[in-house]
C-alpha positions in Angstrom: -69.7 -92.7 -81.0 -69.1 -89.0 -81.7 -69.2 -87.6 -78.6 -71.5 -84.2 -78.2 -71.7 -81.3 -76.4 -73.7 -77.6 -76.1 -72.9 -74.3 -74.8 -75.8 -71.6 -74.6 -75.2 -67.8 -75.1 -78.1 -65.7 -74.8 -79.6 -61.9 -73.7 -81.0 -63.1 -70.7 -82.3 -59.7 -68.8 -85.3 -58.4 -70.2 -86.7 -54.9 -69.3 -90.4 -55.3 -67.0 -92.2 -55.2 -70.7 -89.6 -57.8 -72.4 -91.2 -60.8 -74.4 -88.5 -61.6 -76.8 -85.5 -64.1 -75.8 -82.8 -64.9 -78.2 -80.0 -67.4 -77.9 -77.1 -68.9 -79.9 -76.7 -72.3 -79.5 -73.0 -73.8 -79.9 -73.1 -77.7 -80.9 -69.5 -79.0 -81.1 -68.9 -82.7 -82.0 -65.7 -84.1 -81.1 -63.7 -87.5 -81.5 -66.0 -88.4 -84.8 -65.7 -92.0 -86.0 -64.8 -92.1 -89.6 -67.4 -93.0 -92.3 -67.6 -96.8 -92.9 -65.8 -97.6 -89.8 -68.4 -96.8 -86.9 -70.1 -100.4 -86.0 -73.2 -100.9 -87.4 -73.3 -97.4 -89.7 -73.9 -98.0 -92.9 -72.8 -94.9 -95.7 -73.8 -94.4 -99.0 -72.6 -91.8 -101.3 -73.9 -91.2 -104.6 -72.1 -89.0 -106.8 -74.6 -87.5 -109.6 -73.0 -85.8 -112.4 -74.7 -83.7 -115.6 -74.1 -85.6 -118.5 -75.9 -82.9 -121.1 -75.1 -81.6 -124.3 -74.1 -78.4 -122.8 -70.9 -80.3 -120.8 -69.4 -80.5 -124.0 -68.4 -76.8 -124.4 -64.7 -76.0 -122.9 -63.4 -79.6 -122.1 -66.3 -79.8 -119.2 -66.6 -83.7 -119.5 -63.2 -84.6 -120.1 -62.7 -82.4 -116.6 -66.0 -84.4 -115.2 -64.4 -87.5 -115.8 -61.0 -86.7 -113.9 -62.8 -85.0 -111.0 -65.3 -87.8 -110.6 -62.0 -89.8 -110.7 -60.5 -88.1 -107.7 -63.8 -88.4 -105.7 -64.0 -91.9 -106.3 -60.4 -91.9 -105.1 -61.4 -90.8 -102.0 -64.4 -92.9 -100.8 -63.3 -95.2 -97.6 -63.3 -99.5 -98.2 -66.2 -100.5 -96.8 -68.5 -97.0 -97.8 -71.4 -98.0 -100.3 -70.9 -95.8 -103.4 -72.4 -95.4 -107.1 -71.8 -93.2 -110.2 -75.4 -91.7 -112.1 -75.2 -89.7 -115.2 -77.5 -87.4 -115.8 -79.7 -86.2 -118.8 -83.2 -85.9 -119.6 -83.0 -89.3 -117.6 -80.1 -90.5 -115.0 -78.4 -93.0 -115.9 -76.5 -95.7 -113.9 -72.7 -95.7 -114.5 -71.4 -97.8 -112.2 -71.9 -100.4 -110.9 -73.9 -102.4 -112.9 -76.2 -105.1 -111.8 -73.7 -107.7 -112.3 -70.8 -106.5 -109.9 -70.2 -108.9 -107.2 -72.1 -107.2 -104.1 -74.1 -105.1 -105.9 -77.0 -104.0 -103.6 -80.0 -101.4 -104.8 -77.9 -99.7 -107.2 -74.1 -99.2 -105.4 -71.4 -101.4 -103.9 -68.9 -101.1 -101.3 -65.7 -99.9 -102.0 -62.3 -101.0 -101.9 -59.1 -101.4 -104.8 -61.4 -103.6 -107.2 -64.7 -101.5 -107.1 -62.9 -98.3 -107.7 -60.7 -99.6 -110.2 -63.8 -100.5 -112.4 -65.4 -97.8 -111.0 -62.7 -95.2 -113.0 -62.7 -97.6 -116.0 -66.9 -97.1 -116.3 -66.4 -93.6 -115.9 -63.7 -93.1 -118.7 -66.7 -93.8 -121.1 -69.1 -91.1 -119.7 -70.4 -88.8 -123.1 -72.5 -85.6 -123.2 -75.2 -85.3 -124.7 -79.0 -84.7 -124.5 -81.0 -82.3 -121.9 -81.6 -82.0 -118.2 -84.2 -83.5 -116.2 -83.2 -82.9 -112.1 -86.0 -84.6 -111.0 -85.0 -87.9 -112.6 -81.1 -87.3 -111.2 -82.9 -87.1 -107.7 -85.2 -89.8 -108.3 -82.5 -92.5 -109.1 -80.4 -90.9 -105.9 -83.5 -91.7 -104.3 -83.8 -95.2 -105.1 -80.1 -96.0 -104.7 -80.2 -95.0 -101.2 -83.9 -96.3 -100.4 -81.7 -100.7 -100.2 -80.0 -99.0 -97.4 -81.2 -98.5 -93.4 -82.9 -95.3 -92.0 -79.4 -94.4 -90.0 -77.2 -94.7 -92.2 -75.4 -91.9 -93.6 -76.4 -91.0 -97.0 -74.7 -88.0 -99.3 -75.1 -87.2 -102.9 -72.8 -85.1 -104.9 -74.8 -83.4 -107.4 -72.8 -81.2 -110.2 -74.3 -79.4 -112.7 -73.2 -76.7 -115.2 -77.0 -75.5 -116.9 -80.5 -75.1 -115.6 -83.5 -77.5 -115.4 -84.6 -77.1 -119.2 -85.7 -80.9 -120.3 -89.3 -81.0 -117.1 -91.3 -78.0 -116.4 -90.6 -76.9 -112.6 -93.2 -78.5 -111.1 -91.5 -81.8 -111.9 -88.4 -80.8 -109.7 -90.5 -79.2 -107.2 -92.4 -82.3 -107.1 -89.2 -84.6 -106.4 -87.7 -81.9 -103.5 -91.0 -82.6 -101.9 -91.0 -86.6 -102.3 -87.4 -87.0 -101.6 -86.5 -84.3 -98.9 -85.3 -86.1 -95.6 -84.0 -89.1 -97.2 -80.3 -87.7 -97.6 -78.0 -85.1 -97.6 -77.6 -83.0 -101.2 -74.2 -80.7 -102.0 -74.5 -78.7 -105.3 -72.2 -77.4 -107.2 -72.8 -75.3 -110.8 -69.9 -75.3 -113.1 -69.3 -72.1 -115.1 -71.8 -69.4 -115.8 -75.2 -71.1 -116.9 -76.4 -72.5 -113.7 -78.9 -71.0 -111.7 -77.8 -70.1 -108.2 -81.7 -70.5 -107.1 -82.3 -73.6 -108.5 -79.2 -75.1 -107.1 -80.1 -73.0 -104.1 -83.5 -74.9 -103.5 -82.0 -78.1 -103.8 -79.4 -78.3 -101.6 -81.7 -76.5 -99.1 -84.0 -79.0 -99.5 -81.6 -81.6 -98.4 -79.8 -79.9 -95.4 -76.8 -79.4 -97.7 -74.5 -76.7 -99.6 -74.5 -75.0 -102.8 -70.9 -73.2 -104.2 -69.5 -72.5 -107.3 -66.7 -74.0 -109.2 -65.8 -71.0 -111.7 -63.2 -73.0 -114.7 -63.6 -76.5 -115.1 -60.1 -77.6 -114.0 -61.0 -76.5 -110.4 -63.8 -79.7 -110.5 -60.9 -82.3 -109.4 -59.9 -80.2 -106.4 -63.4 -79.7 -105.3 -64.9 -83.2 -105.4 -62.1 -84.9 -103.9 -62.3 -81.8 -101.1 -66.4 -82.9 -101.1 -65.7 -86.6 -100.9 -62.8 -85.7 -98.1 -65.4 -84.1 -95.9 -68.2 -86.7 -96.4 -65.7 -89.6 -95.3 -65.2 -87.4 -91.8 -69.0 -87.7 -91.0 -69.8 -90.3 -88.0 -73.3 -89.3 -87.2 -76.1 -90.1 -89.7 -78.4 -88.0 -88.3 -78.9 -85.6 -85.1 -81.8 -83.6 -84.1 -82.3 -80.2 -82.5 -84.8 -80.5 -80.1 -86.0 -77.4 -78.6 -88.8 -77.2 -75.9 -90.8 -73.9 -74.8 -92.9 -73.5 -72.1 -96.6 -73.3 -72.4 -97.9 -70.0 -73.8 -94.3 -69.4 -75.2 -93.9 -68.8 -79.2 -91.0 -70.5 -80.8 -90.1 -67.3 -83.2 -87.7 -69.2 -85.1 -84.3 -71.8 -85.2 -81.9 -70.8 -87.8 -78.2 -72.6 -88.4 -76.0 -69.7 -88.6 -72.7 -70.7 -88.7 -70.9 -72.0 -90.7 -73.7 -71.3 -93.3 -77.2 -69.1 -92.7 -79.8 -72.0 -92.9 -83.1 -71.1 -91.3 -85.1 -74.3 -90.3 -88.0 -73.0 -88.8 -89.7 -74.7 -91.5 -88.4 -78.0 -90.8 -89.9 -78.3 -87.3 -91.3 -82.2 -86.7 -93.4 -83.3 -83.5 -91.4 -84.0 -80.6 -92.4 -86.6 -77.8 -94.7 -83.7 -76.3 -97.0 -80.6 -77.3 -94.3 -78.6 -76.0 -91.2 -80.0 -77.6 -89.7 -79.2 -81.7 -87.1 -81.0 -83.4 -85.0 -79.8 -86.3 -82.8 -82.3 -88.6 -79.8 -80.8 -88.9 -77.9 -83.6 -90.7 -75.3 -86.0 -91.0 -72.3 -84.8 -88.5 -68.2 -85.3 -88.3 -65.8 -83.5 -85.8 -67.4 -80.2 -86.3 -68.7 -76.8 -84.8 -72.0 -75.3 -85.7 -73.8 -72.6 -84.5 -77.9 -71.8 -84.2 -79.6 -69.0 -83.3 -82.9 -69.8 -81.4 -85.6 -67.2 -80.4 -88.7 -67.5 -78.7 -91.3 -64.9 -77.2 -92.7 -65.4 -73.6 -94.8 -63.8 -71.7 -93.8 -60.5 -69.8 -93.1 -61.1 -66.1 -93.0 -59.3 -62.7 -89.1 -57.4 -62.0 -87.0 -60.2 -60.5 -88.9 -63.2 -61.7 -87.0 -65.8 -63.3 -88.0 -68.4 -66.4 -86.8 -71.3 -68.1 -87.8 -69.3 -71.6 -86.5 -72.8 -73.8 -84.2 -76.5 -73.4 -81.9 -76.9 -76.0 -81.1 -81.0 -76.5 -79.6 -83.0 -79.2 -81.2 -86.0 -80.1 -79.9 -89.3 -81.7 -81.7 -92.5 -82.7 -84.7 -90.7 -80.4 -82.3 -90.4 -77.4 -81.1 -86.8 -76.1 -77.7 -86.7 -75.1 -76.3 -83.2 -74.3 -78.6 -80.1 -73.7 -78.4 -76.1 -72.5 -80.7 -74.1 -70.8 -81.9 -70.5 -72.1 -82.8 -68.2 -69.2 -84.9 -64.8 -69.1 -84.9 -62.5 -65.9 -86.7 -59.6 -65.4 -84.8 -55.9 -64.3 -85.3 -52.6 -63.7 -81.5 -52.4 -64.2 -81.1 -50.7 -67.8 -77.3 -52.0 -67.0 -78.4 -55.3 -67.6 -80.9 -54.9 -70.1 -79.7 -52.8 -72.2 -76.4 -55.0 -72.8 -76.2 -57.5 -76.1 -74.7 -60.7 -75.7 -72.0 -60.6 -78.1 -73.1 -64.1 -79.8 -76.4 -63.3 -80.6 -75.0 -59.7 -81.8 -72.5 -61.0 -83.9 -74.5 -63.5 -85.7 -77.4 -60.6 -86.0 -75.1 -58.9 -88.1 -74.2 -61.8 -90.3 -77.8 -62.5 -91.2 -78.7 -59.1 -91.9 -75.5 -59.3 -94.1 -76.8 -62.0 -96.2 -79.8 -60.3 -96.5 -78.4 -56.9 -98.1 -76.7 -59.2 -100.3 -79.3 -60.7 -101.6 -81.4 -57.4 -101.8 -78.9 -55.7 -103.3 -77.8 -58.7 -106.4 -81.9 -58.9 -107.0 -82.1 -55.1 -107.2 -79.0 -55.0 -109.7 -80.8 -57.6 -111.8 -84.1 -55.2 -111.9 -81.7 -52.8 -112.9 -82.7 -50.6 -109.7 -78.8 -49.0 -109.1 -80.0 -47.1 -106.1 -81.3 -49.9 -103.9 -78.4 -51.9 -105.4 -75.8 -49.4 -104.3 -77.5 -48.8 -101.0 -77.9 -52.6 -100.2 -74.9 -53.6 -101.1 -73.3 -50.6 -99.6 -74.4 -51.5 -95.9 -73.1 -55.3 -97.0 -69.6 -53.8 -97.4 -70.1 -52.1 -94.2 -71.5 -55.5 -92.2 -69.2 -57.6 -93.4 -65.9 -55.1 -92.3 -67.4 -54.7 -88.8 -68.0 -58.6 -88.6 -64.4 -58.8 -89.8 -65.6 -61.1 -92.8 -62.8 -60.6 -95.0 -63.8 -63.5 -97.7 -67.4 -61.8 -98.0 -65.6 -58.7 -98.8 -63.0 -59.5 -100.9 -66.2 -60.9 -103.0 -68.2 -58.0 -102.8 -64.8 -55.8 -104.3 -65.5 -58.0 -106.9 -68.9 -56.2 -107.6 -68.9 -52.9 -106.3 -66.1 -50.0 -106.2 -65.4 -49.6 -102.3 -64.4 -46.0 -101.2 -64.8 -46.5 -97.5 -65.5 -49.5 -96.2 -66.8 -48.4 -92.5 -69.6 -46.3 -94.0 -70.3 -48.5 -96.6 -70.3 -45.8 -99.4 -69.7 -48.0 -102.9 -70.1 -47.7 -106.3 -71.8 -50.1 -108.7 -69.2 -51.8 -111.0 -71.0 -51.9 -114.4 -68.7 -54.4 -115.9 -68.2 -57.0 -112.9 -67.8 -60.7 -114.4 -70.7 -62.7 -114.0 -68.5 -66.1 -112.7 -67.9 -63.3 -110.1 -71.7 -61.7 -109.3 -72.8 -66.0 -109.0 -69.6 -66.2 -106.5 -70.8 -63.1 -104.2 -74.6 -64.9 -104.5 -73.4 -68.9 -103.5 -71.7 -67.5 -101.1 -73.6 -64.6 -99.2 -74.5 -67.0 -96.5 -71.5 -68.1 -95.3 -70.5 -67.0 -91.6 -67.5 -66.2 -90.0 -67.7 -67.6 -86.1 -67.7 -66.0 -83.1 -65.8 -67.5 -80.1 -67.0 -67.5 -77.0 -66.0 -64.6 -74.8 -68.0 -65.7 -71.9 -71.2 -64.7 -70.0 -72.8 -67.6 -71.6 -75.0 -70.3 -69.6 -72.7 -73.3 -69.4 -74.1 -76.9 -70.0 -75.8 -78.1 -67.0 -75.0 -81.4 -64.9 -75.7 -84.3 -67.4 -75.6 -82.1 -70.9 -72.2 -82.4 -71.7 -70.0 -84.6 -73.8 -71.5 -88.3 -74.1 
């Protein structure tokens, strides 16, 4: 079992009229047990692949083919695993009904199965339209023969937009299908929509990136499949209690992606308890940023403001405490805890990101070269060197700490769709202390 544990950093003084309490929530999972290995966890990946017309242009299928190749490559013996084309219809590649094993669409695999696996895959065509709800749908139903914990991933690659169903037939199938397994997206080229891609792998807890050229498809999918084969945990819960009259403002992963799931919240075993899926987990840090609004107190009163737990299989099994004291002393209240300030910053990064790429489509410079302007500025301060090498890419920087930039009318598009994916990616924050440490019982298990 992956063992767990949680650190809680968080502003705890609030001045006599203070109502707002906000926390970051550190979630480390060590010792993970490898996909396909863990007793009794079952895994199921499902690698989904556009199979249009379009992945004819620039040897885009021939590249498919040798980068589904090298995921296949990588899947652990033992892991469940199946190959879908996709078209105006998804169509199963491998295996076929008659493999030895077969079970609801996949098979588990070792030297044989991945053999025939790369053989079945060597006669993948383009041709036709695209139709993401049926891709979804058939990931849906491959991974429907298998239990509710095991761990269930689906690569889904595309390199155009949803052309072949009107968009309520995809928003139909992200509202059947959401919870049922984990989605990463990736858009090949230039022709993909970074919102639609976006959408989907929101709606399934999972990532959405860009793979610019077509020979960088290998590299990524075995780096995809890599990853998936290091997850232990099918699923794990955030559980977050308030206490009565409290408001639970919001929950938001913010590191090592921006990933609010406030909307996500599910009943817990009480009125006054929320829990937020947050996925299928290997040896891995992530970060979440928690806030809740209580009610004012006397100077010198204390309150437990929230409970932080994880939760597996309905069990919790680490948890934090997030504290709010009332002072006079401006000493106290005044000060930030660096945590919550740091990841403050990366959010409203992503946000003048995004404000600034949507005002540059509407052709509105001046918000663009404002927004984007105080991104520059964020993301040196936050010391986020990747975000801005990206946004160089886009604007003209003259000085980075004041965020005065200059629209660059001829920026590649490959590059503008990079600086979008990739806006809500985080740089961490180590702990520097002051934080609440777990309490007795709420560490590692």
């Amino acid at each position: 079992m992956t063992g767990f544990s949680v650190q809680v950093f968080s502003n705890e003084y609030l001045p006599p009229d203070g109502t707002e309490v906000h926390a970051v929530v550190t979630v480390i999972a060590d010792g993970t047990v490898p996909t396909g290995t863990a007793p009794g966890v079952e895994a199921i990946e499902v690698l989904v692949l556009d199979a249009s017309g379009s992945m004819q242009a620039d040897g885009r299928i021939q590249e498919a083919r040798r980068a589904l190749a090298a995921a296949v490559n990588q899947i652990r013996d033992g892991v469940w695993f199946s190959v879908v084309a996709g078209t105006e219809e998804a169509r199963l590649v491998y295996p076929p009904p008659s493999t030895p094993g077969y079970h609801s669409g996949a098979v588990r695999a070792d030297a044989d199965t991945r053999a025939r696996a790369l053989d079945a895959i060597r006669g993948v065509r383009a041709g036709g339209g695209t139709a993401m709800s049926t891709w979804l749908a058939a990931a849906a139903g491959i991974v429907a023969g298998f239990p509710a914990n095991a761990i269930r991933h689906v690569l889904f690659v595309t390199d155009g937009k949803n052309e072949s169903e009107p968009p309520s037939a995809l928003r139909g199938a992200l509202e059947q299908f959401q919870g049922r397994f984990q989605v990463d997206c990736r858009g090949v080229g230039a022709k993909w929509s970074v919102e639609e891609l976006r959408t989907i792998a929101q709606a399934f807890l999972g990532t959405v990136d860009i793979i610019p050229e077509p020979q960088e498809m290998a590299e990524e999918f075995a780096a995809i499949m890599n990853a998936a084969m290091g997850k232990g945990v099918a699923s794990v819960q955030l559980r977050v209690w308030t206490p009565q009259h409290a408001e639970l403002l919001f929950v938001k992963q913010v590191a090592p992606v921006i990933e609010d799931l406030t909307g996500r919240a599910q009943p817990g075993p009480n009125p006054l308890t929320r829990d937020f899926p947050t996925g299928a987990w290997g040896a891995e840090e992530r970060d979440y940023h928690v806030a809740v609004r209580v009610r004012a107190a006397g100077v010198g009163e204390e309150m437990l403001a929230a409970r932080i737990s994880l939760v597996i299989d309905g069990n919790p099994i680490s948890q934090g405490m997030v504290k709010a004291t009332w002072s006079q002393d401006e000493q106290l209240t005044a000060r930030i805890n660096p945590e919550v300030a740091h990841y403050t910053g990366q959010q409203e990064l992503a946000e003048a990101i995004a404000d600034g790429l949507a005002a540059r489509q509407a052709g509105d410079e001046a918000t663009a070269t404002t927004k984007l302007g105080r991104a520059v500025q964020l993301a040196s301060e936050a010391g986020n060197d990747a975000t801005t090498k990206l946004l160089a890419q886009v604007v003209e920087i003259d000085n980075a700490e004041t965020g005065t930039v200059r629209l660059k009318r001829d920026a590649e598009v490959l590059d503008v769709m990079a600086l979008d994916t990739r806006s809500t990616k985080t740089t961490r924050v180590r702990p520097a202390g002051g934080g609440a440490a777990t309490p007795p019982g709420g560490g590692t298990s």
